[in-house]
C-alpha positions in Angstrom: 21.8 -14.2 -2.1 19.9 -11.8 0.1 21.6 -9.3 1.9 20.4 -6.7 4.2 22.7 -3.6 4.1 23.9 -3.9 7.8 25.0 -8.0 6.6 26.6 -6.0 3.9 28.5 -3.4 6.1 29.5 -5.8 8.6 30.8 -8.1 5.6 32.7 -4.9 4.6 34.3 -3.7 7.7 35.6 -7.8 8.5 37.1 -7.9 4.9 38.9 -4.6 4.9 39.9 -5.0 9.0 41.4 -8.2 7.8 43.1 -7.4 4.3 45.0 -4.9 6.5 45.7 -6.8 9.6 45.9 -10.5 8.7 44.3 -11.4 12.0 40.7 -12.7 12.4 38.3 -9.9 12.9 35.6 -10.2 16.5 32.6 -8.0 17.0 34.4 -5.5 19.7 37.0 -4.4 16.6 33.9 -3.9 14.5 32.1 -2.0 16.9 35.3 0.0 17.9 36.6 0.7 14.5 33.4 0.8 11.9 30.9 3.4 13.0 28.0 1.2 12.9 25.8 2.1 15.3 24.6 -1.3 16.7 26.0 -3.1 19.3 28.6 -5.5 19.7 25.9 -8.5 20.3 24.0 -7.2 16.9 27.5 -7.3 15.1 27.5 -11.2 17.0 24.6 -12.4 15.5 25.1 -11.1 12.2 28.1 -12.4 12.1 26.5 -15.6 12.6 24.4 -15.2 9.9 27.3 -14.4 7.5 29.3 -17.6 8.6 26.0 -19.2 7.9 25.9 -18.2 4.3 29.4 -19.3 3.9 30.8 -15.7 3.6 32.6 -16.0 6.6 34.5 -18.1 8.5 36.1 -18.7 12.0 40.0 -20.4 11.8 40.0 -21.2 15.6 37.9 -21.6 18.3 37.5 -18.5 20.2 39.0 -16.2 17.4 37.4 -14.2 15.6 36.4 -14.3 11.6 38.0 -13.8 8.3 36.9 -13.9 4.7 36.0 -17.4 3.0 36.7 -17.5 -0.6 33.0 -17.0 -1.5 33.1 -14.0 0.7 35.6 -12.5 -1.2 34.1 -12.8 -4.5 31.1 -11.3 -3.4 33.4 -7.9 -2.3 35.1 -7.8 -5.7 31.9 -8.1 -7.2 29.9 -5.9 -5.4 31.6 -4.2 -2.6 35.1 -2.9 -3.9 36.0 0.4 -4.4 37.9 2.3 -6.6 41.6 3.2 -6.2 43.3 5.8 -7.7 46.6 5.5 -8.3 48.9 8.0 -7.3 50.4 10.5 -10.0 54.3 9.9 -9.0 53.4 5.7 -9.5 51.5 6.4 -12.9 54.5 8.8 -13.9 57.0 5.8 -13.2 55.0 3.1 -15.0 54.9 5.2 -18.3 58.6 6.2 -17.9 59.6 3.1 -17.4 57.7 1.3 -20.3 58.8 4.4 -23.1 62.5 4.0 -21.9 62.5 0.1 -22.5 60.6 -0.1 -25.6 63.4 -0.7 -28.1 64.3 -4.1 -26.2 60.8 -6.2 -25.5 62.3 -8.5 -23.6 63.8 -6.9 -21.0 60.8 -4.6 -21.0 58.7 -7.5 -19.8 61.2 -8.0 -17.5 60.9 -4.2 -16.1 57.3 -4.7 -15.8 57.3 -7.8 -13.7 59.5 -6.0 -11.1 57.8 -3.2 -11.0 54.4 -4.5 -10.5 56.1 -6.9 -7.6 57.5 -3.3 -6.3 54.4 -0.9 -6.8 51.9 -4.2 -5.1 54.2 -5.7 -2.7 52.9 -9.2 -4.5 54.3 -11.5 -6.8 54.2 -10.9 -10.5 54.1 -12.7 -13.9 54.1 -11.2 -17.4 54.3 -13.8 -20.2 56.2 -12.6 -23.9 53.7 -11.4 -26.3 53.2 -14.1 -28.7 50.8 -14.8 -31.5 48.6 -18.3 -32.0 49.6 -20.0 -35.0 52.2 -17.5 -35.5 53.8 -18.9 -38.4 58.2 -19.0 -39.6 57.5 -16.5 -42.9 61.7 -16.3 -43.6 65.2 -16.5 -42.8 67.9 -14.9 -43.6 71.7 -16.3 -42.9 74.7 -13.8 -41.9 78.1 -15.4 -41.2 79.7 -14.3 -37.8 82.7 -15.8 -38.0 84.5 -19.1 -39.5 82.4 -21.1 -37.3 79.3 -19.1 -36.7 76.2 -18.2 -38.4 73.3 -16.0 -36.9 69.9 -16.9 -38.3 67.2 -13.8 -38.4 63.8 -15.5 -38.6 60.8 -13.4 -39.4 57.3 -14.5 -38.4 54.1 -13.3 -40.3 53.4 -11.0 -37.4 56.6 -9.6 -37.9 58.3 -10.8 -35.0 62.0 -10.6 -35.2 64.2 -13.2 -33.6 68.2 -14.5 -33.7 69.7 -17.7 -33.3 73.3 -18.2 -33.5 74.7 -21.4 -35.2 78.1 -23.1 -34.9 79.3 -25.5 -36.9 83.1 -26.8 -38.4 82.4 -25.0 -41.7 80.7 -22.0 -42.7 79.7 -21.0 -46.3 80.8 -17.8 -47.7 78.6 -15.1 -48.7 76.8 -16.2 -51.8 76.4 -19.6 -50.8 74.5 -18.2 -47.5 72.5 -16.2 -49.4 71.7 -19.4 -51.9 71.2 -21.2 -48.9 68.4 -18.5 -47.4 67.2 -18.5 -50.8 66.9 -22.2 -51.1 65.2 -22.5 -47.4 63.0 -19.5 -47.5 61.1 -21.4 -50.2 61.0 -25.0 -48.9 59.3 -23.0 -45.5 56.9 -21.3 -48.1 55.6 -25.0 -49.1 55.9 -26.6 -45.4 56.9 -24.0 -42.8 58.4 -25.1 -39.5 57.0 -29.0 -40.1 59.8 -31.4 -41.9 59.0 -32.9 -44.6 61.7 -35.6 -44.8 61.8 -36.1 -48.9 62.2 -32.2 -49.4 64.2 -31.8 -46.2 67.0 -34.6 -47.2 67.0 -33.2 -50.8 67.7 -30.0 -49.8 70.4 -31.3 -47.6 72.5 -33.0 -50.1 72.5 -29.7 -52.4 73.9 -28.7 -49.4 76.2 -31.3 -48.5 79.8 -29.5 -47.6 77.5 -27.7 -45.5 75.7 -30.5 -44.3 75.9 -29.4 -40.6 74.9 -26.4 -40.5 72.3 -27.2 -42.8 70.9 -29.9 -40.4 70.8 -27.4 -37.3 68.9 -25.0 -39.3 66.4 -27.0 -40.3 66.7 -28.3 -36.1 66.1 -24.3 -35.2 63.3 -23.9 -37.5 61.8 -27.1 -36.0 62.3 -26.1 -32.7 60.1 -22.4 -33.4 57.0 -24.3 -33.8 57.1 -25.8 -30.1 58.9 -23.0 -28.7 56.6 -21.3 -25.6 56.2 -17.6 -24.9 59.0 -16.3 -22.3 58.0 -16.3 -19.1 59.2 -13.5 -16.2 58.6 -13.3 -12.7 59.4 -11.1 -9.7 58.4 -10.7 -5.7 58.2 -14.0 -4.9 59.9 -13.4 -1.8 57.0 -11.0 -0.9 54.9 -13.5 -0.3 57.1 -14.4 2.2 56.2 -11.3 4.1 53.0 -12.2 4.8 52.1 -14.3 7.9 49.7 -16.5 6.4 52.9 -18.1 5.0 55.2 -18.3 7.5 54.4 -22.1 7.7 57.5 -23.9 6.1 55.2 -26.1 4.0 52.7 -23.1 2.4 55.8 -21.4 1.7 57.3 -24.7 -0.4 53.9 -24.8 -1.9 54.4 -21.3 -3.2 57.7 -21.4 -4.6 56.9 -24.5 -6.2 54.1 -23.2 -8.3 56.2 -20.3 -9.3 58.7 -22.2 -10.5 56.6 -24.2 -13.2 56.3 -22.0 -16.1 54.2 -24.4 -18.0 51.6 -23.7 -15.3 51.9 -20.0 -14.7 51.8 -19.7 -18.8 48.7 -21.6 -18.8 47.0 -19.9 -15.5 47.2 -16.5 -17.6 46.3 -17.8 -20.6 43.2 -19.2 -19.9 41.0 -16.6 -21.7 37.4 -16.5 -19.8 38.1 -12.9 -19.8 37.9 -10.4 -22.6 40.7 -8.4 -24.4 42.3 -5.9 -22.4 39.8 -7.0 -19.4 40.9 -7.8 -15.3 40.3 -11.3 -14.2 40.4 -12.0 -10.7 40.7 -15.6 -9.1 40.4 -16.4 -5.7 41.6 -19.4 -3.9 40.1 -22.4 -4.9 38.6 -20.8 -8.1 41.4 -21.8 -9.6 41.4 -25.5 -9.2 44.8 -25.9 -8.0 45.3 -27.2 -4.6 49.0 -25.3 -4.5 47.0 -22.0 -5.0 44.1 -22.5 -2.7 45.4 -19.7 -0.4 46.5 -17.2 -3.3 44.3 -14.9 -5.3 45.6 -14.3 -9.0 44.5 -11.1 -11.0 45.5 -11.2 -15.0 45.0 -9.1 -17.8 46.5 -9.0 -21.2 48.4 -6.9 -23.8 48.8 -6.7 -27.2 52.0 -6.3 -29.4 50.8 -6.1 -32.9 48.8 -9.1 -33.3 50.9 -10.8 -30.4 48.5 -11.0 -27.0 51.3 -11.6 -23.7 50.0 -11.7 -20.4 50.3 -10.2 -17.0 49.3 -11.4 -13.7 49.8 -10.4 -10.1 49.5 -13.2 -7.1 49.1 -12.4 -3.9 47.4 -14.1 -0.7 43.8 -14.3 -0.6 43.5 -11.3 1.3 46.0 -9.3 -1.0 44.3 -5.1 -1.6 42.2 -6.2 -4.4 41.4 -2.5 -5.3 44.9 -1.3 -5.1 45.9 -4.3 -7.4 43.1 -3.7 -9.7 44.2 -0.1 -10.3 47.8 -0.6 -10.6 47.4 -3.5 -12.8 44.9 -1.6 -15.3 47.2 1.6 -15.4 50.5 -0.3 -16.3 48.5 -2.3 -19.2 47.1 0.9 -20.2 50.4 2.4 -20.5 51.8 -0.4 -22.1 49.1 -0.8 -24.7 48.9 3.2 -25.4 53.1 3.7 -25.8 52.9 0.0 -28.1 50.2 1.5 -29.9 52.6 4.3 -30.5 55.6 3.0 -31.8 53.7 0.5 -34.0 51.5 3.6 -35.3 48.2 1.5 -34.1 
């Protein structure tokens, strides 16, 4: 696409006027606000140009422009500056990340609200979880007369407990026969039932028989389980004009309810390890998020990748974002990196 620098600086001024404002940006604001030095019938006719290309667009008759999608991606790809994120914001990321360490899951949850606190956008972060992370044991400890918590280890070393109830519990050495007796069958099938071995090992089992069965239902269970999924600021969306029709707003809250989709939105990996994606509008093939702009990264935990995306509207401080969103993975990946010694 061939630019002129003056088609670029006009571009600029109408995509920063309106990420700040939300209203469509005319010539007079440009000339008024954006040191130029060309007049306001100059600014007009460029401006024609730009809609020409596709870079720009005009909402209403007699209004002025805002960004199209396609102008947008040109900015992020060519125009957008740095931001530097302020000291007291990267000082409460890292904080917040080394105090919640010990418990993963609610340090996912920490993340997601502070990202939808620090952007003023909505915010996803998916569990860290390997592919083809396989069930490598169990253990069994008895709780009570009628319960059983089941510690299962993955070969990434990923911890996990599921209590079991049932109308008998073993005692202590027939647990442990029973862990014994489990541990191998999952060394010769893991989490898939094999229906011969599985029955067999049920009848050795069989005043247990219960209990037995919804272990072997829990182990099943791990191999379709999804990653955990945690969102914050989806009211903030709310905040923003552009959704103050009843309908967008449905559309919004909608889509941020369906985990499936929000899992699989981050997931897709067309970007690199550690790298920021950024989607805009209708790059994303989803009708529901044609006026939304999604920017993702990833993390790692061990050999466990999770996922973190902020969503915003299309005219959402893609800079800002950018920064904020590489310095909490950053600190996320350096205090992991830490506490699993690399």
């Amino acid at each position: 696409m061939d630019l002129s620098s003056r088609k670029i600086k006009i571009l600029e001024a109408i995509i920063t006027d309106y990420i700040k404002t939300g209203d469509p940006v005319g010539s007079r604001t440009i000339s008024k606000k954006y040191p130029l030095g060309i007049s306001s019938a100059t600014i007009r006719n460029e401006m024609s140009d730009l809609e020409d290309m596709g870079l720009i667009c005009q909402p209403h008759t007699s209004a002025g422009r805002i960004p199209s999608d396609k102008g947008y991606r040109l900015y992020v790809d060519r125009l957008m500056g740095h931001y530097s994120v302020p000291e007291e914001e990267s000082i409460f990321l890292r904080d917040l990340i080394s105090s919640n360490i010990s418990r993963i899951d609610y340090l996912m949850e920490q993340t997601a609200k502070a990202l939808a606190r620090l952007t003023n956008y909505a915010t996803v972060v998916t569990e860290a979880k390997a592919e083809n992370d396989r069930l490598r044991k169990i253990s069994l400890v008895g709780v009570d007369e009628h319960s059983v918590v089941m510690v299962s280890v993955t070969e990434s070393k990923k911890v996990e407990n599921t209590i079991l109830r049932a109308a008998k519990i073993p005692d202590f050495d027939v647990l442990n026969a029973m862990s014994a007796a489990i541990n191998n069958y999952i060394s010769l099938y893991g989490c898939e039932i094999n229906e011969e071995a599985a029955g067999s090992l049920l009848k050795s089992f069989r005043p247990y028989g219960e209990l037995a069965a919804k272990i072997f239902a829990a182990i099943s269970d791990m191999e379709n389980k999804s990653s955990d999924v945690y969102t914050s600021g989806v009211n903030n969306i709310l905040e923003y004009p552009e959704f103050s029709d009843i309908e967008k707003a449905k559309n919004v809250f909608r889509i941020l309810e369906q985990k499936d989709i929000l899992r699989n939105l981050l997931k897709d990996n067309s970007c690199g390890s550690g790298t920021v994606q950024i989607i805009i509008g209708g790059e994303s093939n989803l009708s529901q998020l044609k006026d939304l702009s999604i920017i993702k990264t990833n993390y790692s935990l061990g050999n466990n990748i999770g996922f973190i995306g902020i969503i915003g509207p299309t005219r959402m401080n893609y800079s800002q974002t950018v920064s904020v969103l590489k310095e909490m993975t950053e600190s996320l990946n350096e205090v992991i990196n830490k506490i699993t010694g690399g």
